[in-house]
PDB file of N, H, CA, C and O in Angstrom:
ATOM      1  N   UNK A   1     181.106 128.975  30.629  1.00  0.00           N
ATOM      2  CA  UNK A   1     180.770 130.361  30.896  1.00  0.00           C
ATOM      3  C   UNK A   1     181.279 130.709  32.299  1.00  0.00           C
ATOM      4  O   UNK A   1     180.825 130.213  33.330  1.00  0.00           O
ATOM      5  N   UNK A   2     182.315 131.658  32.232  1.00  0.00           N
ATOM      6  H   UNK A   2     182.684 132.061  31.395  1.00  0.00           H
ATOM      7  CA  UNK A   2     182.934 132.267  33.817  1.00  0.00           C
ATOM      8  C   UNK A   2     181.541 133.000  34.627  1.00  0.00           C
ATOM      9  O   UNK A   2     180.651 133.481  33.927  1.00  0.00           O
ATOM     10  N   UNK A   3     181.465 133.027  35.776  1.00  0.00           N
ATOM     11  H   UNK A   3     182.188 132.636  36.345  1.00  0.00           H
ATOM     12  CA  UNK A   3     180.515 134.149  36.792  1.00  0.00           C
ATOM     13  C   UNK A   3     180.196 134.992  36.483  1.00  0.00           C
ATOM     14  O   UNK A   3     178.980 135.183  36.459  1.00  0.00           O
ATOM     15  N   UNK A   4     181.197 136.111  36.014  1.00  0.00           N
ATOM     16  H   UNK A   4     182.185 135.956  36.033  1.00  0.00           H
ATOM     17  CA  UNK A   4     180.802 137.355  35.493  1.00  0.00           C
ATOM     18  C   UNK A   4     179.878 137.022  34.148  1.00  0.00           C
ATOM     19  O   UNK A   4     178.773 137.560  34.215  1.00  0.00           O
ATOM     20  N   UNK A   5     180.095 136.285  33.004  1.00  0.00           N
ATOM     21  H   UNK A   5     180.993 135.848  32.949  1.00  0.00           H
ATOM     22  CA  UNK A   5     179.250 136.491  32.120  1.00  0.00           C
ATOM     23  C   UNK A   5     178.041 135.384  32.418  1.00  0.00           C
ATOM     24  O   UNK A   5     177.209 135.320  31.513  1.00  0.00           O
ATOM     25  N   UNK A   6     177.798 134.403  33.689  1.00  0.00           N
ATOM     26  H   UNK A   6     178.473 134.455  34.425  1.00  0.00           H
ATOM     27  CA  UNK A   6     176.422 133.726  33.569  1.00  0.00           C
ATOM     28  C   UNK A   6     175.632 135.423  34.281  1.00  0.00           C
ATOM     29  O   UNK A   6     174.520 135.842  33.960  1.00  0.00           O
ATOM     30  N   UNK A   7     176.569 136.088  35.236  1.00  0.00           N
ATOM     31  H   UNK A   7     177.472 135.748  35.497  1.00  0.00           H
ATOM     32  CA  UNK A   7     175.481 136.969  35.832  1.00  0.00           C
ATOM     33  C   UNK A   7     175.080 137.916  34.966  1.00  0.00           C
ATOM     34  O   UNK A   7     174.146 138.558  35.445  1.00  0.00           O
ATOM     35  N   UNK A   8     175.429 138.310  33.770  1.00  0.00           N
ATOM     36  H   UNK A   8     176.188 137.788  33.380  1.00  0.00           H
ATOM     37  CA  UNK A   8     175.324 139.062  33.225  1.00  0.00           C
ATOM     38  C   UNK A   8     174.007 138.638  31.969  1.00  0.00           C
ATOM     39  O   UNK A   8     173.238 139.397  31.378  1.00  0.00           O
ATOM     40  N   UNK A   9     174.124 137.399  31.900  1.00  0.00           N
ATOM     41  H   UNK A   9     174.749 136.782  32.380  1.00  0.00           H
ATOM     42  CA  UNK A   9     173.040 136.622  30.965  1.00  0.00           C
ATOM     43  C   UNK A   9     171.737 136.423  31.554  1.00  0.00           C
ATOM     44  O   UNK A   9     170.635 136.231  31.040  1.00  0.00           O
ATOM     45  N   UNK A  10     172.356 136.568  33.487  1.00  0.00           N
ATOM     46  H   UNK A  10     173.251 136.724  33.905  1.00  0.00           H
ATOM     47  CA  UNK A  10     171.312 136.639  33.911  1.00  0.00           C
ATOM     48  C   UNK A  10     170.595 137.510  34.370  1.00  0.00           C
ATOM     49  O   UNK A  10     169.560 137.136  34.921  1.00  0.00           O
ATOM     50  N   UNK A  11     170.947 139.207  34.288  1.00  0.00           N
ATOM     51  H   UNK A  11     171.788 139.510  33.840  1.00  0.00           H
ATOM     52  CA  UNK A  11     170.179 140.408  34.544  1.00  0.00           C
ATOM     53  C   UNK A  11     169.697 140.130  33.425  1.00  0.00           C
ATOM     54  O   UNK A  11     168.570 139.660  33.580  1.00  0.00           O
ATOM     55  N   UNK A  12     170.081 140.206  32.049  1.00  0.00           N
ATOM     56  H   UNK A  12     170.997 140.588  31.924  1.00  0.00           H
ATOM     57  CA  UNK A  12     169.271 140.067  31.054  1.00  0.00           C
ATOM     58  C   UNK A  12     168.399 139.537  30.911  1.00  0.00           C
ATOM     59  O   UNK A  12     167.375 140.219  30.887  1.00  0.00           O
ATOM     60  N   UNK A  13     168.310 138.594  30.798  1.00  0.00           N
ATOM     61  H   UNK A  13     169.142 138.040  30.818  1.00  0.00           H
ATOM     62  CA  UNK A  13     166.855 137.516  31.686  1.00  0.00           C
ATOM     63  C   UNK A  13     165.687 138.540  32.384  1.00  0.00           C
ATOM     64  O   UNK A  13     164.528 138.899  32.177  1.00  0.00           O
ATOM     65  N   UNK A  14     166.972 138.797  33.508  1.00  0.00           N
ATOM     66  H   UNK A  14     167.913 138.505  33.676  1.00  0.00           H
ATOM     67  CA  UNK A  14     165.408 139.118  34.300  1.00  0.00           C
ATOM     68  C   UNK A  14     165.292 140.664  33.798  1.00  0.00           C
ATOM     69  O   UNK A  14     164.198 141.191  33.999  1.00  0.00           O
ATOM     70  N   UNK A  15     166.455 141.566  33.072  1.00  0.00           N
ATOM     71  H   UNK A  15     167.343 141.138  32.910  1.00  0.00           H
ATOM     72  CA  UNK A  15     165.134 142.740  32.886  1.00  0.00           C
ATOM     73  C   UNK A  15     164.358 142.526  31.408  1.00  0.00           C
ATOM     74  O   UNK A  15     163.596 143.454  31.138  1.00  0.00           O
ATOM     75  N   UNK A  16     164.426 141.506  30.463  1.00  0.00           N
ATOM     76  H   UNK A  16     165.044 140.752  30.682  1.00  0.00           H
ATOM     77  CA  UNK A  16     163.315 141.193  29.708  1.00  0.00           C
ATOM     78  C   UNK A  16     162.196 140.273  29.817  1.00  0.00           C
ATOM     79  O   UNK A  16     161.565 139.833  28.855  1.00  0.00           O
ATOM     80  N   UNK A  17     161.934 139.945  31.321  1.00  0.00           N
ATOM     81  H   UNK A  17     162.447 140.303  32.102  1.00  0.00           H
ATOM     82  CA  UNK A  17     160.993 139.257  31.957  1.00  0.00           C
ATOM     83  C   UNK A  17     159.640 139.985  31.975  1.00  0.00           C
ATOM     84  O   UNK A  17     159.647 141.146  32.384  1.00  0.00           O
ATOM     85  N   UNK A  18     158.860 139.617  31.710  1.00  0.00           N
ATOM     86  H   UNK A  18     158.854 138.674  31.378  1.00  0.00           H
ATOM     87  CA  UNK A  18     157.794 139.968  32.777  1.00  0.00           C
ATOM     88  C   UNK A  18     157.004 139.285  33.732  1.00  0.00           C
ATOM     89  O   UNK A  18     155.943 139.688  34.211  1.00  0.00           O
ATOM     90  N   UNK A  19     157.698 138.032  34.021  1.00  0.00           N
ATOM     91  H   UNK A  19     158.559 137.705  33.632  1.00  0.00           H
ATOM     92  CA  UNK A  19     157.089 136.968  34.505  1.00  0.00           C
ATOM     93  C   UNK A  19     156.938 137.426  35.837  1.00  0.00           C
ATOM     94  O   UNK A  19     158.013 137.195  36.391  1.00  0.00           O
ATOM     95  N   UNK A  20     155.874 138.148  36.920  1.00  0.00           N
ATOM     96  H   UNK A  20     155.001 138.336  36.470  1.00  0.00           H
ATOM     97  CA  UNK A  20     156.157 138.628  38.096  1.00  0.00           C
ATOM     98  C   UNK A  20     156.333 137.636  39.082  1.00  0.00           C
ATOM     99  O   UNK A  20     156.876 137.942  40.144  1.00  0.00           O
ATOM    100  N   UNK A  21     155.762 135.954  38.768  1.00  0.00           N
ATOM    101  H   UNK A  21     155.321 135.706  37.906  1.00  0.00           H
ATOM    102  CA  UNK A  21     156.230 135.077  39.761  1.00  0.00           C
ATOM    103  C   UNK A  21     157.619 134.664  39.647  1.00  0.00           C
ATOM    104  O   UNK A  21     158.201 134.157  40.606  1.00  0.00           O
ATOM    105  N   UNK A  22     158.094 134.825  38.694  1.00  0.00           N
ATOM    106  H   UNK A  22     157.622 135.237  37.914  1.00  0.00           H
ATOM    107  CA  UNK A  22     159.657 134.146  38.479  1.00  0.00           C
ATOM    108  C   UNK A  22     160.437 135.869  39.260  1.00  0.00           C
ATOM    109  O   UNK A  22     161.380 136.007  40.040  1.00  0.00           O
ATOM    110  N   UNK A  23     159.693 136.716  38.725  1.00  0.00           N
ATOM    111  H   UNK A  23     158.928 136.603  38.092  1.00  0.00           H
ATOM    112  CA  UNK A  23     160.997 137.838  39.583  1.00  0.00           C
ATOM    113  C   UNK A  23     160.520 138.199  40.955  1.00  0.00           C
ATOM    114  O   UNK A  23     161.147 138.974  41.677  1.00  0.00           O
ATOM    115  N   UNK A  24     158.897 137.364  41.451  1.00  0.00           N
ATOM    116  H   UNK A  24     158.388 136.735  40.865  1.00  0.00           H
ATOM    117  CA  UNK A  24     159.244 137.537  42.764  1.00  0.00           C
ATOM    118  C   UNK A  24     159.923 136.582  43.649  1.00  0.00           C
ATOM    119  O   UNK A  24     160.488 136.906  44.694  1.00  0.00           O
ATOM    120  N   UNK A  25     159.836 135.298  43.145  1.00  0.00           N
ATOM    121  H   UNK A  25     159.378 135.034  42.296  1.00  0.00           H
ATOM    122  CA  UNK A  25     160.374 134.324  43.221  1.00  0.00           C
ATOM    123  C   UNK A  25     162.079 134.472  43.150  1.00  0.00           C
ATOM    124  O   UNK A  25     162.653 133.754  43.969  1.00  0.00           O
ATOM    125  N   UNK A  26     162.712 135.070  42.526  1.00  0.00           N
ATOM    126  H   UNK A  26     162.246 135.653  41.861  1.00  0.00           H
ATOM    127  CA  UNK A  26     164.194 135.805  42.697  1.00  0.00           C
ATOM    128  C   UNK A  26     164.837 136.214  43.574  1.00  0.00           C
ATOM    129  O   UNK A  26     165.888 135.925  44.146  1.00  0.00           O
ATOM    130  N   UNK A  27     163.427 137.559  43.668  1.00  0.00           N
ATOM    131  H   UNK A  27     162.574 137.793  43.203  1.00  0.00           H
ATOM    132  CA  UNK A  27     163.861 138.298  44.847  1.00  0.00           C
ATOM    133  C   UNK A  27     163.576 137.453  46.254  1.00  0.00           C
ATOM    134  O   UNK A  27     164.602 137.296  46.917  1.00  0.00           O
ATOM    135  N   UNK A  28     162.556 136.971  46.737  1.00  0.00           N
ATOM    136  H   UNK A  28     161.723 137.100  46.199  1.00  0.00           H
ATOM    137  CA  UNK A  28     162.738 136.181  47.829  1.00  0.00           C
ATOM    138  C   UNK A  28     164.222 135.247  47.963  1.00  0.00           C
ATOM    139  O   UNK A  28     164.908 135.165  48.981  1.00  0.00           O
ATOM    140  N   UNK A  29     164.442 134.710  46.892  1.00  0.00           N
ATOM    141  H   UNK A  29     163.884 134.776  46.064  1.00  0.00           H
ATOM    142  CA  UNK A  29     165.929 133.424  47.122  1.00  0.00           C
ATOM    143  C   UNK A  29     166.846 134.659  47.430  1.00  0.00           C
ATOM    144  O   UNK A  29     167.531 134.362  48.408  1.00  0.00           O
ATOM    145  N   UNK A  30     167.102 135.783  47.040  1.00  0.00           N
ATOM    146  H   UNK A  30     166.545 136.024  46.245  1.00  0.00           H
ATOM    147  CA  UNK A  30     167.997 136.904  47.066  1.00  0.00           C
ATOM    148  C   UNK A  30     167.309 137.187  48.800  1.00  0.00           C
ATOM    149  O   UNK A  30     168.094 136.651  49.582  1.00  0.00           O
ATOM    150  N   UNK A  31     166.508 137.632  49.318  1.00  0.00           N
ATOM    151  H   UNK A  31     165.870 138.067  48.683  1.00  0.00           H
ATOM    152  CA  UNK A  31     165.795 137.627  50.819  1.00  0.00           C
ATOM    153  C   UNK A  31     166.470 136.696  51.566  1.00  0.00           C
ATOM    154  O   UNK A  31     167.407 137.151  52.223  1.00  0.00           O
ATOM    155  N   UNK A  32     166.151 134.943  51.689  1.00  0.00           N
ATOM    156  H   UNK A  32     165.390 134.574  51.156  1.00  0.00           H
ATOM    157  CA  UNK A  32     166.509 134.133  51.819  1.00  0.00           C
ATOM    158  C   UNK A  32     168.129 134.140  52.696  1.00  0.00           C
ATOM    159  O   UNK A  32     168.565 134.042  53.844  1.00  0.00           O
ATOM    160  N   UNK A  33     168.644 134.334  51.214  1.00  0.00           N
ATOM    161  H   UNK A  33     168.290 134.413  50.282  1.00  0.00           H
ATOM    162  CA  UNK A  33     169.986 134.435  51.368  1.00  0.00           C
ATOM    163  C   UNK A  33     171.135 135.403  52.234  1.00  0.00           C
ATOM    164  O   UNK A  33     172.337 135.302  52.482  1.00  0.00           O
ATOM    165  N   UNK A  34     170.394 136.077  52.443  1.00  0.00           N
ATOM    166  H   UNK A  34     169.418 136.158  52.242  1.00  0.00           H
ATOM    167  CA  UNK A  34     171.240 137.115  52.498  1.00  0.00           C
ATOM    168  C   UNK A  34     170.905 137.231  55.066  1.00  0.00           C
ATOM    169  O   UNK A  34     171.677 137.697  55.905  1.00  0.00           O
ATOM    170  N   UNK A  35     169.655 136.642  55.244  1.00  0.00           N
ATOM    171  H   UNK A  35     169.029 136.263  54.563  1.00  0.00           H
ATOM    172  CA  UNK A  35     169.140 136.471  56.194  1.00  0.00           C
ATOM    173  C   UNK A  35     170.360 135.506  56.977  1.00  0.00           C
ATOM    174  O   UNK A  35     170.803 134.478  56.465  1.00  0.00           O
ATOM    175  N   UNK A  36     170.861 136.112  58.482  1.00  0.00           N
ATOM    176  H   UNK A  36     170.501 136.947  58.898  1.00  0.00           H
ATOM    177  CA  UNK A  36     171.365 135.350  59.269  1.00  0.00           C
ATOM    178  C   UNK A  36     170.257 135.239  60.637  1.00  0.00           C
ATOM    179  O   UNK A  36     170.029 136.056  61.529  1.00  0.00           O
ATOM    180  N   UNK A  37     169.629 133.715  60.349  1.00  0.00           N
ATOM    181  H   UNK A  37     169.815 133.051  59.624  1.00  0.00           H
ATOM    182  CA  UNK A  37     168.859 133.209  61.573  1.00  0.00           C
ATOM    183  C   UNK A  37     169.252 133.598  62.921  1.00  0.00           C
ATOM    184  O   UNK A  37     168.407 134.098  63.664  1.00  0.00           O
ATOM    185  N   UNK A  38     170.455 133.416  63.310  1.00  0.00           N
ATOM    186  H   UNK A  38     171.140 133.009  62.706  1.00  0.00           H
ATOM    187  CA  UNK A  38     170.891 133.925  64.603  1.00  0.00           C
ATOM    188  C   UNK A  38     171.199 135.468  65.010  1.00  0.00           C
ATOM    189  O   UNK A  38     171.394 135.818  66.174  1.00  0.00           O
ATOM    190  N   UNK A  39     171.217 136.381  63.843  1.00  0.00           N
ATOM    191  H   UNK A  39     171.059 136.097  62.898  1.00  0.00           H
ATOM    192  CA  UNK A  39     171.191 137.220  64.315  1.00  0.00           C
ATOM    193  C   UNK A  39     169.705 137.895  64.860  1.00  0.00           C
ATOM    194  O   UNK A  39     169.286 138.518  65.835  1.00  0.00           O
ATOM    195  N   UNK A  40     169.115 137.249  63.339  1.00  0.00           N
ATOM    196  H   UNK A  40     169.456 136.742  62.547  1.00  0.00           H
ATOM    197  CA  UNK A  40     166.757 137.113  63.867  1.00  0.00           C
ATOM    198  C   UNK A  40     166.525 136.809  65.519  1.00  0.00           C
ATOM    199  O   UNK A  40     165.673 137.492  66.087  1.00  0.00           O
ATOM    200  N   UNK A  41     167.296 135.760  66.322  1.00  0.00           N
ATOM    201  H   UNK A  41     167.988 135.205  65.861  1.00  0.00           H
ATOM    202  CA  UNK A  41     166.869 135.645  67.334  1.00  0.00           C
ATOM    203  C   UNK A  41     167.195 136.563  68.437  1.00  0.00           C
ATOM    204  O   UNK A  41     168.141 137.335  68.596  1.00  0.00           O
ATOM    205  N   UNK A  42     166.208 136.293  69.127  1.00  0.00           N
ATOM    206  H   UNK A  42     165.440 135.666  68.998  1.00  0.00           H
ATOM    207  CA  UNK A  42     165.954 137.392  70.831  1.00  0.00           C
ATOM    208  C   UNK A  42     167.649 136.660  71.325  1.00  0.00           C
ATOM    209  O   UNK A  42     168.259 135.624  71.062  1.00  0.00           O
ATOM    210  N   UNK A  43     167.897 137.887  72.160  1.00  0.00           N
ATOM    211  H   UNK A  43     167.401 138.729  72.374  1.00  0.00           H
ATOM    212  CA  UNK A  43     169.348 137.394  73.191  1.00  0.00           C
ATOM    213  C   UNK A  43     169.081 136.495  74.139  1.00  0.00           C
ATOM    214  O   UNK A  43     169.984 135.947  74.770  1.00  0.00           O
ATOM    215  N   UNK A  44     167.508 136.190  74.384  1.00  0.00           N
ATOM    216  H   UNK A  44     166.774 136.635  73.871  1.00  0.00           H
ATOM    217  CA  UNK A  44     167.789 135.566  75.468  1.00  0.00           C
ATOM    218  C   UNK A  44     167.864 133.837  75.030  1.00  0.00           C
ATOM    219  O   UNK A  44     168.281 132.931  75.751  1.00  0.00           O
ATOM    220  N   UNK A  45     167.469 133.755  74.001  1.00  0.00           N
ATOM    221  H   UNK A  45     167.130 134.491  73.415  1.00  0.00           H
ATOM    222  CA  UNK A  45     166.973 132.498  72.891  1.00  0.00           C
ATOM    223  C   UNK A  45     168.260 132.411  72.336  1.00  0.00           C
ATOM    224  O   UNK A  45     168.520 131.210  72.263  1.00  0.00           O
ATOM    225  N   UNK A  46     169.655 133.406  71.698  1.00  0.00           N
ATOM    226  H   UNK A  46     169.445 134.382  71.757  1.00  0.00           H
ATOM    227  CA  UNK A  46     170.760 133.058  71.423  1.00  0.00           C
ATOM    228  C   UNK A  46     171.620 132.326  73.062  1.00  0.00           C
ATOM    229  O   UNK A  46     172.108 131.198  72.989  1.00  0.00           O
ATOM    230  N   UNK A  47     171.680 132.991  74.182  1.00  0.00           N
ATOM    231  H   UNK A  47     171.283 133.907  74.241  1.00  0.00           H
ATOM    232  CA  UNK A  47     172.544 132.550  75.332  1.00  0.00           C
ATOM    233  C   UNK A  47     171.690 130.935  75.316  1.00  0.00           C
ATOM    234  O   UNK A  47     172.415 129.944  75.402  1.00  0.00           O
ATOM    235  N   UNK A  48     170.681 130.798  75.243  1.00  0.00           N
ATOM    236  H   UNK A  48     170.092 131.603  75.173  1.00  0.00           H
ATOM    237  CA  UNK A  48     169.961 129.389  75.792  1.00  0.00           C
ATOM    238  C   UNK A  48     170.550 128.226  74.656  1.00  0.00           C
ATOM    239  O   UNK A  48     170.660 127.001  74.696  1.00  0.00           O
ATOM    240  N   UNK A  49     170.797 129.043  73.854  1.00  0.00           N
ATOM    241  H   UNK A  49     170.709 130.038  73.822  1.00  0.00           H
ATOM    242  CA  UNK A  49     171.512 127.704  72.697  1.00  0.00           C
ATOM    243  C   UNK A  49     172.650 127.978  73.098  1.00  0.00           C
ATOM    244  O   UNK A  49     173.118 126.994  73.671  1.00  0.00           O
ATOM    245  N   UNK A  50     173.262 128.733  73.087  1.00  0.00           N
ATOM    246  H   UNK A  50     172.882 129.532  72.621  1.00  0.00           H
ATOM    247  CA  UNK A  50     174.903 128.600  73.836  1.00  0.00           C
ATOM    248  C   UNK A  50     174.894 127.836  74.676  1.00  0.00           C
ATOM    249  O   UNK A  50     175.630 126.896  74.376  1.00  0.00           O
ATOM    250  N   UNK A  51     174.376 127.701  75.746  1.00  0.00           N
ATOM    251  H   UNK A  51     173.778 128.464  75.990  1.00  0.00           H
ATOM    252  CA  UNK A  51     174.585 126.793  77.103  1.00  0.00           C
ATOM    253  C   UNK A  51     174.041 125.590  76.602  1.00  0.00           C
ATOM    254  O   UNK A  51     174.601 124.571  77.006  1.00  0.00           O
ATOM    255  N   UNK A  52     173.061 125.443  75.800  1.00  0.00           N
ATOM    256  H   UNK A  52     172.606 126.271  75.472  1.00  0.00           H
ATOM    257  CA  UNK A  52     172.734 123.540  75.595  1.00  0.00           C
ATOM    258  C   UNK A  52     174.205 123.248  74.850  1.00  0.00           C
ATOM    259  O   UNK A  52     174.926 122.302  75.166  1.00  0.00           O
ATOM    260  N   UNK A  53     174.462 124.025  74.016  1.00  0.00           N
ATOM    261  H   UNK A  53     173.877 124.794  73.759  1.00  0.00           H
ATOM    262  CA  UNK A  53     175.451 123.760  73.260  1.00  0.00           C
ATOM    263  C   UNK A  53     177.004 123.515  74.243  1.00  0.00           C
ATOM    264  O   UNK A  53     177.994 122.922  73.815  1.00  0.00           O
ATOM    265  N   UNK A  54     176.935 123.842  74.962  1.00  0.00           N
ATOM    266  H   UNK A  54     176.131 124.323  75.309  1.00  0.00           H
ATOM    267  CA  UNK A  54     178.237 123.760  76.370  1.00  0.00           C
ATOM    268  C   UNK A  54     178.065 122.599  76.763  1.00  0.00           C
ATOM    269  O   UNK A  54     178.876 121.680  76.657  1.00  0.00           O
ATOM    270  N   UNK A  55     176.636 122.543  77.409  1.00  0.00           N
ATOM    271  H   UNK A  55     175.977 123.290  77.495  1.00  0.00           H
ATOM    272  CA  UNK A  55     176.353 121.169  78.272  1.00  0.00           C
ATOM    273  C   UNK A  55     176.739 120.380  77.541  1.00  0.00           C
ATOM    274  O   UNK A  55     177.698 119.670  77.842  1.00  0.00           O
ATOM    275  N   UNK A  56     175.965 120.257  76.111  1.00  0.00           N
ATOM    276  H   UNK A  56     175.186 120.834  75.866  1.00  0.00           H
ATOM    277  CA  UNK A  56     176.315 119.095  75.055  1.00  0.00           C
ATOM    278  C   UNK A  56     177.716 118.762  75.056  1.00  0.00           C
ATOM    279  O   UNK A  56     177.810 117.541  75.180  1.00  0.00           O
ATOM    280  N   UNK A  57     178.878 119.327  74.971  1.00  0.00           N
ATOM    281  H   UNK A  57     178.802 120.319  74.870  1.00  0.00           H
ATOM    282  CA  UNK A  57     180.271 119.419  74.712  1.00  0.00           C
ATOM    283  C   UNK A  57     180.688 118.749  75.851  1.00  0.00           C
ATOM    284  O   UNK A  57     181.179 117.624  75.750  1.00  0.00           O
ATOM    285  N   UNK A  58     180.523 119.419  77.156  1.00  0.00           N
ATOM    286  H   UNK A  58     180.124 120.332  77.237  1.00  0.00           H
ATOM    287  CA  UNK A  58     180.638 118.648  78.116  1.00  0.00           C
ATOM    288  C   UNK A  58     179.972 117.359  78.699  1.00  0.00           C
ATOM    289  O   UNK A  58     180.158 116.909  79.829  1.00  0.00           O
ATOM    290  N   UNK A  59     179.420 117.009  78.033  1.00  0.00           N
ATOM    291  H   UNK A  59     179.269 117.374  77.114  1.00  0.00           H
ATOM    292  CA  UNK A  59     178.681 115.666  78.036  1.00  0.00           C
ATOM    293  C   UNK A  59     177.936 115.645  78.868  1.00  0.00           C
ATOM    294  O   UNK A  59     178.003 114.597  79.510  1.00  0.00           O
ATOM    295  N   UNK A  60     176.851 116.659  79.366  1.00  0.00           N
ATOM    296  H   UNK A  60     176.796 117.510  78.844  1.00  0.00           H
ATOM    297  CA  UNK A  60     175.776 117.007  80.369  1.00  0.00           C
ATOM    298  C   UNK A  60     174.819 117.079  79.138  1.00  0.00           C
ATOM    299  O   UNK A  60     174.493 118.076  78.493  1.00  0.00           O
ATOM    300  N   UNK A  61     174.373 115.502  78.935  1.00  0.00           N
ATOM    301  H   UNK A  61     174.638 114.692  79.459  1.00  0.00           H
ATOM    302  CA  UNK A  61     173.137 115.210  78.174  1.00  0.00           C
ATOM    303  C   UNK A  61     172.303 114.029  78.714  1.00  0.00           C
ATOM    304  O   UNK A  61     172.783 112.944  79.045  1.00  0.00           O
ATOM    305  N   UNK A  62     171.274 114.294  78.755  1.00  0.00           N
ATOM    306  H   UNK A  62     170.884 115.175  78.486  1.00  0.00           H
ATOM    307  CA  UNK A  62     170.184 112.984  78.722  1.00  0.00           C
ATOM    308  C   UNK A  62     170.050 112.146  77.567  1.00  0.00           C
ATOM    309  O   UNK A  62     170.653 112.544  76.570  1.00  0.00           O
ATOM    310  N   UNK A  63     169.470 111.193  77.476  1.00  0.00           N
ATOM    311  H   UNK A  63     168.980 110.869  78.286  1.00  0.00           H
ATOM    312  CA  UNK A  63     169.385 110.167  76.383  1.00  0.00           C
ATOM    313  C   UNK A  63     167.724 110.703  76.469  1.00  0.00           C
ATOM    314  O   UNK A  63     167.097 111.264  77.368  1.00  0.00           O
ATOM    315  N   UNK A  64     167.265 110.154  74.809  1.00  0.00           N
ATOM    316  H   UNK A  64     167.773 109.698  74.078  1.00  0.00           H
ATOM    317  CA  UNK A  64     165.781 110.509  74.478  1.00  0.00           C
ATOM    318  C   UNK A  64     165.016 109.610  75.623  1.00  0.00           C
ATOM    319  O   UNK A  64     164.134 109.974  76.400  1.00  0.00           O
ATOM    320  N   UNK A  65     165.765 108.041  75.450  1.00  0.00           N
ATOM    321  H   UNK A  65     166.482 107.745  74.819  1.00  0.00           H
ATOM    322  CA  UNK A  65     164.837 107.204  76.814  1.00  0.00           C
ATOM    323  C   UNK A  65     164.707 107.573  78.226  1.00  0.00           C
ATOM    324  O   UNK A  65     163.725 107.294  78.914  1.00  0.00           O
ATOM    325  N   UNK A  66     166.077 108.420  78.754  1.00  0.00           N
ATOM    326  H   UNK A  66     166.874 108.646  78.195  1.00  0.00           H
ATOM    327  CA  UNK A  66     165.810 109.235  80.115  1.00  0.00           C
ATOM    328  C   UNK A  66     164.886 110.054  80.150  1.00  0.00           C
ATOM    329  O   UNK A  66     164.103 109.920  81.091  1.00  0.00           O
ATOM    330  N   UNK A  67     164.623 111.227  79.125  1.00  0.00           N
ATOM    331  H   UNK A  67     165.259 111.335  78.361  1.00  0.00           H
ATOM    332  CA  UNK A  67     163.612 112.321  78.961  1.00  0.00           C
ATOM    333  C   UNK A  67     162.437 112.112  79.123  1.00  0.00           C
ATOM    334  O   UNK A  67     161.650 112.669  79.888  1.00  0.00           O
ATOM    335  N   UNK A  68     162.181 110.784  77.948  1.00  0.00           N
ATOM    336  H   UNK A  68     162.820 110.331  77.327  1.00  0.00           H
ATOM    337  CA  UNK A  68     160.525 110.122  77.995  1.00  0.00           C
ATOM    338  C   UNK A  68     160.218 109.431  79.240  1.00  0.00           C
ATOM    339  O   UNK A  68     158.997 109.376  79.386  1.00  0.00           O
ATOM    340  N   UNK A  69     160.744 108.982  80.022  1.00  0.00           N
ATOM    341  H   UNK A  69     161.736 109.027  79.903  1.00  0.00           H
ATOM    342  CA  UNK A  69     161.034 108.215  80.860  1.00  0.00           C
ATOM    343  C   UNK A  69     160.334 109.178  82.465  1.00  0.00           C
ATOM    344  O   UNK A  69     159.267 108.997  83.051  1.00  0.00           O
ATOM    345  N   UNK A  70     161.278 110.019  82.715  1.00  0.00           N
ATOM    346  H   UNK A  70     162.145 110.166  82.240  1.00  0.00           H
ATOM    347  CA  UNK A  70     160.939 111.186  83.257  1.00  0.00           C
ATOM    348  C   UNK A  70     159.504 112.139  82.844  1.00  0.00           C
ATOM    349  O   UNK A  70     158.752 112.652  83.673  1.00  0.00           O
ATOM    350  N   UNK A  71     159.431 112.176  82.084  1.00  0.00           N
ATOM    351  H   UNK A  71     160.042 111.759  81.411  1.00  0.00           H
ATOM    352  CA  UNK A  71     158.370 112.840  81.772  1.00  0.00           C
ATOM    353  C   UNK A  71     156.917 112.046  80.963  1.00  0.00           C
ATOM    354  O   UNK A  71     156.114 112.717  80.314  1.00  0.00           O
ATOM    355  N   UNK A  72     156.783 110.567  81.146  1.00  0.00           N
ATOM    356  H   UNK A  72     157.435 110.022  81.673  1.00  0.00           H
ATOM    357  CA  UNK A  72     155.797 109.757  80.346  1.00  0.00           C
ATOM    358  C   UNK A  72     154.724 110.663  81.150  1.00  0.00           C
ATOM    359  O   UNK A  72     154.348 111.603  80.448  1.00  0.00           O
ATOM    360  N   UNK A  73     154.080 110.632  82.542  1.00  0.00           N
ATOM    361  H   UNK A  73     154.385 109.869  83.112  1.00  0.00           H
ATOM    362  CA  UNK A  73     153.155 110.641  82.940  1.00  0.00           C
ATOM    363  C   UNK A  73     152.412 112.296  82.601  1.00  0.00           C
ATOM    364  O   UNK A  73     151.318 112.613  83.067  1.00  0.00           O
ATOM    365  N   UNK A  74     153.163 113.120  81.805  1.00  0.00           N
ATOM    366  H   UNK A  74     154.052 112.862  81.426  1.00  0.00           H
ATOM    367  CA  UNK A  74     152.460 114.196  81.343  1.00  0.00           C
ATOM    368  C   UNK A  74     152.104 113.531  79.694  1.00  0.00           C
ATOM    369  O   UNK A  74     151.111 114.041  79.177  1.00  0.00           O
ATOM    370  N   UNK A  75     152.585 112.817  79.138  1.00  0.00           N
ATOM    371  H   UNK A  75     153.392 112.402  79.558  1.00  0.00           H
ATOM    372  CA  UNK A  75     152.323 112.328  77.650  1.00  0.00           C
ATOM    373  C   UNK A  75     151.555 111.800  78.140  1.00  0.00           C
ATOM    374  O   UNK A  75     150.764 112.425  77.433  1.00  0.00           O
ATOM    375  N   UNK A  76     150.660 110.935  78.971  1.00  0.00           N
ATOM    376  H   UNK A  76     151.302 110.427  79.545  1.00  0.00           H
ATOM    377  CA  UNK A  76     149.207 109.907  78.791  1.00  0.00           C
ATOM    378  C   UNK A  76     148.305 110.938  78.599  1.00  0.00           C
ATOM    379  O   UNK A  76     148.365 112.143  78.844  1.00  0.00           O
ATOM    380  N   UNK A  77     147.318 110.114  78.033  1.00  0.00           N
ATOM    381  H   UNK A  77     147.269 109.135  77.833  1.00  0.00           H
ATOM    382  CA  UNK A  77     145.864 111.168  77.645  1.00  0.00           C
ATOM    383  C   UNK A  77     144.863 110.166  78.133  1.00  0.00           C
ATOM    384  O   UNK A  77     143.660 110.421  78.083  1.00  0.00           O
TER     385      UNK A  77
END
């Protein structure tokens, strides 16, 4: 079955449905999809991943053991 005729088998489907969890369930994956995360974020939260993302490239990274290392004495309880 080519694209055009599964989509077409599949409006049919859904307008002889009445299942309202399966067609809300649809419409959310159709929601889902169509959503770009980065455009959702604040500008100041997109530039801050840009620059880790620089540092990273340029090899201005810590190792997880430097981080913990540096910072154990706020982790004790």
């Amino acid at each position: 079955m080519n694209l055009a005729a599964t989509k077409i088998e599949l409006a049919k489907q859904l307008l002889n449905t009445n299942n309202a969890a399966l067609i809300n369930h649809i419409k959310a994956l159709f929601e889902t999809q169509n959503v770009d995360l980065w455009d959702e974020m604040p500008e100041d939260v997109r530039k801050s991943v840009e620059r880790g993302l620089k540092q990273s490239e340029s090899g201005e990274t810590k190792s997880h053991e430097q981080v913990m290392k540096k910072y154990k004495k706020w982790l004790k309880k």
